[in-house]
N, CA, C and O atoms as a Tinker XYZ file with bonds, in Angstrom:
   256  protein
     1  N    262.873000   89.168000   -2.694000    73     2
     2  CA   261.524000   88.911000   -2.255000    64     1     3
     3  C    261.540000   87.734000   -1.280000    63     2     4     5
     4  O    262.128000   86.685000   -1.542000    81     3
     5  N    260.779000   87.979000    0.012000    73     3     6
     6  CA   261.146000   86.550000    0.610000    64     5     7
     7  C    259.192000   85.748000    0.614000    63     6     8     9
     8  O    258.018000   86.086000    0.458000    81     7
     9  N    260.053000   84.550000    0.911000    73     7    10
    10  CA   258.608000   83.311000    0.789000    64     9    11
    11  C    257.960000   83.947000    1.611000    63    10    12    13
    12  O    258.432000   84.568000    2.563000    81    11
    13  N    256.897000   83.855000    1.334000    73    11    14
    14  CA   255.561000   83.693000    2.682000    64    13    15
    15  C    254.945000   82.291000    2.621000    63    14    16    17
    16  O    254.423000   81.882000    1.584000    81    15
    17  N    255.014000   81.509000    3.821000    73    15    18
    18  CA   253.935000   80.347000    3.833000    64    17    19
    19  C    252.975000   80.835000    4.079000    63    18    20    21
    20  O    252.620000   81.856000    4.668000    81    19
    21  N    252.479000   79.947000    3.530000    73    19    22
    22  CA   250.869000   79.789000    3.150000    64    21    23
    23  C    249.644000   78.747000    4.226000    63    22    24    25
    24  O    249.278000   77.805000    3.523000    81    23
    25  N    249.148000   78.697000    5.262000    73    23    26
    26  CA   248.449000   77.918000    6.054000    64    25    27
    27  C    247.233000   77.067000    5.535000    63    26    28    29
    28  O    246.088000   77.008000    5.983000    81    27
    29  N    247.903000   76.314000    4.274000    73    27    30
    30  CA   246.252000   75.763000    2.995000    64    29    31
    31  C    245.169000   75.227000    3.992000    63    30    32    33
    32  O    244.024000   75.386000    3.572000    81    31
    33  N    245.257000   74.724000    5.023000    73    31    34
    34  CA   244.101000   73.983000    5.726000    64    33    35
    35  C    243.696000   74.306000    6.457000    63    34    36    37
    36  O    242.870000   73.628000    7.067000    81    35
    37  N    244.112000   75.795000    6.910000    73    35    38
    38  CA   243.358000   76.748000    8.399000    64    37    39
    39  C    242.690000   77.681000    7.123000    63    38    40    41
    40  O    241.563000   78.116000    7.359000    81    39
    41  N    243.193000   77.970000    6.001000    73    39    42
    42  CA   242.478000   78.966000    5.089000    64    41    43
    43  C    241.130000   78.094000    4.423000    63    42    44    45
    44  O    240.027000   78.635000    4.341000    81    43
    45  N    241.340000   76.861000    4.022000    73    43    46
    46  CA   240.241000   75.853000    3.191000    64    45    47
    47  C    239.455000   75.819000    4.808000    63    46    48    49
    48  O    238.315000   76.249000    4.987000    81    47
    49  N    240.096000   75.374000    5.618000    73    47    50
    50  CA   238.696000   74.925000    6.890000    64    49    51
    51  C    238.072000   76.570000    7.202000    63    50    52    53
    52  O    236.905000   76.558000    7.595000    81    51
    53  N    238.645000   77.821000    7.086000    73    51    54
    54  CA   237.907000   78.700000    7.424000    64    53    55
    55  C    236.635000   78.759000    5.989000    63    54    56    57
    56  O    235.443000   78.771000    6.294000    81    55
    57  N    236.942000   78.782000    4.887000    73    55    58
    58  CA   236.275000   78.639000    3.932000    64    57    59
    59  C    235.303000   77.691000    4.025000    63    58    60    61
    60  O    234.255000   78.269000    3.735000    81    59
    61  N    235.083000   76.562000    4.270000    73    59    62
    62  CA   234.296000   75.558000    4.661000    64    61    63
    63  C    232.818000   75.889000    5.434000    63    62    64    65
    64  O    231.648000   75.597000    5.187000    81    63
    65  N    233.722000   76.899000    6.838000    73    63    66
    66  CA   232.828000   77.503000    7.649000    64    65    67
    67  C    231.925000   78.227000    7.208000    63    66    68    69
    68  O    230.726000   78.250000    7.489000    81    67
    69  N    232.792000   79.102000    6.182000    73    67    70
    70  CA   231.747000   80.509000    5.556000    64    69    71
    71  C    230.816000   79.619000    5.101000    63    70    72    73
    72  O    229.708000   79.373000    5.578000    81    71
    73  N    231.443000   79.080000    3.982000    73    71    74
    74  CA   229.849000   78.074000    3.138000    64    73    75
    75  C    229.431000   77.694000    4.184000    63    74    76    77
    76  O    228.809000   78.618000    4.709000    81    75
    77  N    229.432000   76.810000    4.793000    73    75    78
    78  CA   228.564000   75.888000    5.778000    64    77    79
    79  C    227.520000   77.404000    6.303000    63    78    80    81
    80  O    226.406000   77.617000    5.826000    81    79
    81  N    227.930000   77.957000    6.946000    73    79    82
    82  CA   227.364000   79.209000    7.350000    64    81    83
    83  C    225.870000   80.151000    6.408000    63    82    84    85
    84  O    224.801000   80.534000    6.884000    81    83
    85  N    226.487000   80.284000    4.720000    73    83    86
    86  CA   225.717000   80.824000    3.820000    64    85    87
    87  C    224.888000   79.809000    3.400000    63    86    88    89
    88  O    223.932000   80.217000    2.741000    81    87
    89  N    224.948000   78.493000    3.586000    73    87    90
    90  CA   224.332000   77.641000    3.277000    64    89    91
    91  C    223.571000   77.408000    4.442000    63    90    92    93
    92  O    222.546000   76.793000    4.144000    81    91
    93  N    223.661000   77.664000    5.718000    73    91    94
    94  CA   222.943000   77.259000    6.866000    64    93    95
    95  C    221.645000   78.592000    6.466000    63    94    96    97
    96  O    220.570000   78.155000    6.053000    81    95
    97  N    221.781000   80.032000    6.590000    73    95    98
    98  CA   221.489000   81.171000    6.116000    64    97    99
    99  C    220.084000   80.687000    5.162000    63    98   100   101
   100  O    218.897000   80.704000    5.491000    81    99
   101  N    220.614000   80.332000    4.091000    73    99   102
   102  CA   220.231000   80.323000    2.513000    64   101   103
   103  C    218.605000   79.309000    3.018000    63   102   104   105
   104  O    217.468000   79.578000    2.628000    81   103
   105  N    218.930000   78.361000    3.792000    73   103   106
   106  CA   217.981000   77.038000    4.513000    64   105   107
   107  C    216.649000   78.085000    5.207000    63   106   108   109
   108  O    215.460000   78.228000    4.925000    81   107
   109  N    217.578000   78.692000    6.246000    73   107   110
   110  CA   216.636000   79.315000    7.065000    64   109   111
   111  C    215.467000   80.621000    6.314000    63   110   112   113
   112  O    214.384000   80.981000    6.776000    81   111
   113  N    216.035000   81.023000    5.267000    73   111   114
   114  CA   215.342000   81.889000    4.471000    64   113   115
   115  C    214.611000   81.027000    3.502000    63   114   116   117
   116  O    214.585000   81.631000    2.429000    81   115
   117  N    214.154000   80.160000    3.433000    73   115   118
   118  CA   213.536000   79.429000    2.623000    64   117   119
   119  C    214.247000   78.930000    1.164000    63   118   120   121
   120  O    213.502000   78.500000    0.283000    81   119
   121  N    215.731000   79.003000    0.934000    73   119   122
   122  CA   215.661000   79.460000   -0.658000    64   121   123
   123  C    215.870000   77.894000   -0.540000    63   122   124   125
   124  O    215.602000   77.045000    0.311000    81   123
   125  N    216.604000   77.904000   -2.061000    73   123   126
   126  CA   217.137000   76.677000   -2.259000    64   125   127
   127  C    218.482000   76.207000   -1.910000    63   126   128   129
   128  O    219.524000   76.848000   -2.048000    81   127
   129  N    218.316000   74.700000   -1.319000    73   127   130
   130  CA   220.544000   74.289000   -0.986000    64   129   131
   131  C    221.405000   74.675000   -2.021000    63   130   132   133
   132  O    220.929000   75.530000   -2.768000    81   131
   133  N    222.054000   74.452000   -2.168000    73   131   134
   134  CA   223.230000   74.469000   -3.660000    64   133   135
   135  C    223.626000   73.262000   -3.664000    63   134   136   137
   136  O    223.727000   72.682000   -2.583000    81   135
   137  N    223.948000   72.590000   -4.885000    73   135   138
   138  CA   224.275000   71.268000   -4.804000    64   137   139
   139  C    225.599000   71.121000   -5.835000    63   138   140   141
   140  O    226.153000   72.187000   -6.104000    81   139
   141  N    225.832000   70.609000   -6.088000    73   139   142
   142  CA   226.903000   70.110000   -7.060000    64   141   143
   143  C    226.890000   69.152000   -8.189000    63   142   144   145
   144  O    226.988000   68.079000   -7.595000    81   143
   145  N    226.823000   68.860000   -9.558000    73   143   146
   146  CA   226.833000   67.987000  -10.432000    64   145   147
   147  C    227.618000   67.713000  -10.907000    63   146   148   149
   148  O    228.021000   68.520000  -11.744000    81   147
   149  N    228.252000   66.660000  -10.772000    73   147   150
   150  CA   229.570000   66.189000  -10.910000    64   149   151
   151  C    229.003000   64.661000  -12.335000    63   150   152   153
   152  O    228.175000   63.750000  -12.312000    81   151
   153  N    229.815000   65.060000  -13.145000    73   151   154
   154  CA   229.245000   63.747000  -14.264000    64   153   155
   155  C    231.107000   63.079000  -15.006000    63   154   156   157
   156  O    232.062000   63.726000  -15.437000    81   155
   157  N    230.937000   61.876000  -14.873000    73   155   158
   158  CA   232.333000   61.016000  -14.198000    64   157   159
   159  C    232.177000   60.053000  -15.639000    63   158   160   161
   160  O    231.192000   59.347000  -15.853000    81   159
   161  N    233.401000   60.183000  -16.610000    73   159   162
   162  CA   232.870000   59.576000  -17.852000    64   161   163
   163  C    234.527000   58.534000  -17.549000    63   162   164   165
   164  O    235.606000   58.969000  -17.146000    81   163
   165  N    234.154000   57.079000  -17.930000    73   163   166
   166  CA   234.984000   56.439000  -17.809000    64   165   167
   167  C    235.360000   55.469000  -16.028000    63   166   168   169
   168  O    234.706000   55.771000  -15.030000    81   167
   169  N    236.049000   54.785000  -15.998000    73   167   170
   170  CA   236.202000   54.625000  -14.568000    64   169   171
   171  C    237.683000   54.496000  -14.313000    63   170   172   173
   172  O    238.281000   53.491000  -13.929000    81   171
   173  N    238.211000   55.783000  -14.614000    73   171   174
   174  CA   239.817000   55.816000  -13.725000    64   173   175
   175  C    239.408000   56.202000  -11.918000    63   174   176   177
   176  O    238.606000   56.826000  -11.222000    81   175
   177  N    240.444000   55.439000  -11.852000    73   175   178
   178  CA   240.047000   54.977000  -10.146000    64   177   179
   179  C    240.490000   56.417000   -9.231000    63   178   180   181
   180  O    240.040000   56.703000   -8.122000    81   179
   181  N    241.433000   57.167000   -9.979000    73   179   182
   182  CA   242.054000   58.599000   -9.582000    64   181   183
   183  C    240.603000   59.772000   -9.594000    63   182   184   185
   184  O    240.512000   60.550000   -8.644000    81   183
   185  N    239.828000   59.801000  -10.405000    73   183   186
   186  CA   238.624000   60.150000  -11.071000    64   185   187
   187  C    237.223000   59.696000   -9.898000    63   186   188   189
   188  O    236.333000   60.339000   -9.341000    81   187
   189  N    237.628000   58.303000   -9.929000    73   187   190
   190  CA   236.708000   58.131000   -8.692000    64   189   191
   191  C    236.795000   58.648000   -7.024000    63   190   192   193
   192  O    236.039000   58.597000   -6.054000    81   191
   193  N    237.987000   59.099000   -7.266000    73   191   194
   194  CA   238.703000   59.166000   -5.595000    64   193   195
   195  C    238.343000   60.730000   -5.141000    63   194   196   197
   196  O    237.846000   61.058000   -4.064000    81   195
   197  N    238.764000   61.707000   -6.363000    73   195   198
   198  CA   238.328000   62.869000   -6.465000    64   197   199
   199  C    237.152000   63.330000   -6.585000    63   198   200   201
   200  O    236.936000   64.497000   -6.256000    81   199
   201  N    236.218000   62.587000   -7.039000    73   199   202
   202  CA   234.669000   62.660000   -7.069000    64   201   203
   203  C    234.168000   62.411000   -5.364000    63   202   204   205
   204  O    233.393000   62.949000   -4.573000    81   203
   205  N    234.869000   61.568000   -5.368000    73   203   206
   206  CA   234.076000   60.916000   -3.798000    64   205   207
   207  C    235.031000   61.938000   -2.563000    63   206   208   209
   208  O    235.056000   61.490000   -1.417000    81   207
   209  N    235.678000   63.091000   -2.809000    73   207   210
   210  CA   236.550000   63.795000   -1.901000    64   209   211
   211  C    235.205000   64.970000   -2.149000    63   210   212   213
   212  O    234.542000   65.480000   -1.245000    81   211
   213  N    235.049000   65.201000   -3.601000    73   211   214
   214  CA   234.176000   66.313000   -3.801000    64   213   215
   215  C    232.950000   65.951000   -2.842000    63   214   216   217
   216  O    232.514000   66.817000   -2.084000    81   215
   217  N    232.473000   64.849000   -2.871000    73   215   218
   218  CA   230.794000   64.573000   -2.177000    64   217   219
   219  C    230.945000   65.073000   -0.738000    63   218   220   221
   220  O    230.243000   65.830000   -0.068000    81   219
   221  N    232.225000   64.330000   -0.435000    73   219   222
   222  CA   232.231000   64.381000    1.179000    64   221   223
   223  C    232.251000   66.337000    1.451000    63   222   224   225
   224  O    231.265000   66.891000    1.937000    81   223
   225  N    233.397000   67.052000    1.083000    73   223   226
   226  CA   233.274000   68.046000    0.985000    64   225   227
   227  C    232.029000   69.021000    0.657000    63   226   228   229
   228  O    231.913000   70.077000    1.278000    81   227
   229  N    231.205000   68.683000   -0.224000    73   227   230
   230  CA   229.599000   69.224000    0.009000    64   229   231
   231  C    229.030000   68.457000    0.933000    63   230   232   233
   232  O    228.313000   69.088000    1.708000    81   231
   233  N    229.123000   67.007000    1.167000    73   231   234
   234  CA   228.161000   67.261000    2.585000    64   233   235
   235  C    228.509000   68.106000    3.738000    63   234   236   237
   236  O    227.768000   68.674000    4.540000    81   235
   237  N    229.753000   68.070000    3.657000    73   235   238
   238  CA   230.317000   68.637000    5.289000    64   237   239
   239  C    229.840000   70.496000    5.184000    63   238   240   241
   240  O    229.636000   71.054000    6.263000    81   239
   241  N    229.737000   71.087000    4.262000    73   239   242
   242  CA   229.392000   72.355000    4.118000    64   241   243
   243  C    227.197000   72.514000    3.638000    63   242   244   245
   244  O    226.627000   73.562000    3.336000    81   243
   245  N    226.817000   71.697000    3.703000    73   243   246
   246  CA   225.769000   71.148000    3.695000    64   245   247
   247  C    224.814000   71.459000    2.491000    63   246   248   249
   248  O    223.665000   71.896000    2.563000    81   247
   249  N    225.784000   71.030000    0.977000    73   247   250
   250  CA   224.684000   71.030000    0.020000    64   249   251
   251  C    224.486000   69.915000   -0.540000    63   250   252   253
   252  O    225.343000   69.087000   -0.231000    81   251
   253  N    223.425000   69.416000   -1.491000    73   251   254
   254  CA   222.388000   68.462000   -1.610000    64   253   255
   255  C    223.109000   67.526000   -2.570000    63   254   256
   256  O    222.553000   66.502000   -2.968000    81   255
């Protein structure tokens, strides 16, 4: 069997687009954004880093 690479950041940035896209869509039809709830128990700083990767990542695809 041989490897296939895998392109993780042309496949995640095309993904990005779609959302950004169904979420642009979702706006113009009146519905509601989609948002994300993220609830962070403790303060490991690894925990904080990944939370704050998640935010940026919903804003950039544009939910609330």
């Amino acid at each position: 069997m041989t490897a296939q690479l895998i392109d993780g950041k042309s496949i995640a940035a095309s993904l990005r687009q779609q959302i950004a896209q169904r979420v642009a869509e979702r706006r113009q039809q009146g519905l509601r954004t989609p948002g994300l709830a993220v609830i962070l128990v403790g303060s490991d700083p690894a925990s904080q880093v990944y939370v704050s990767h998640k935010r940026k990542d919903c804003e950039e695809v544009g939910f609330l």
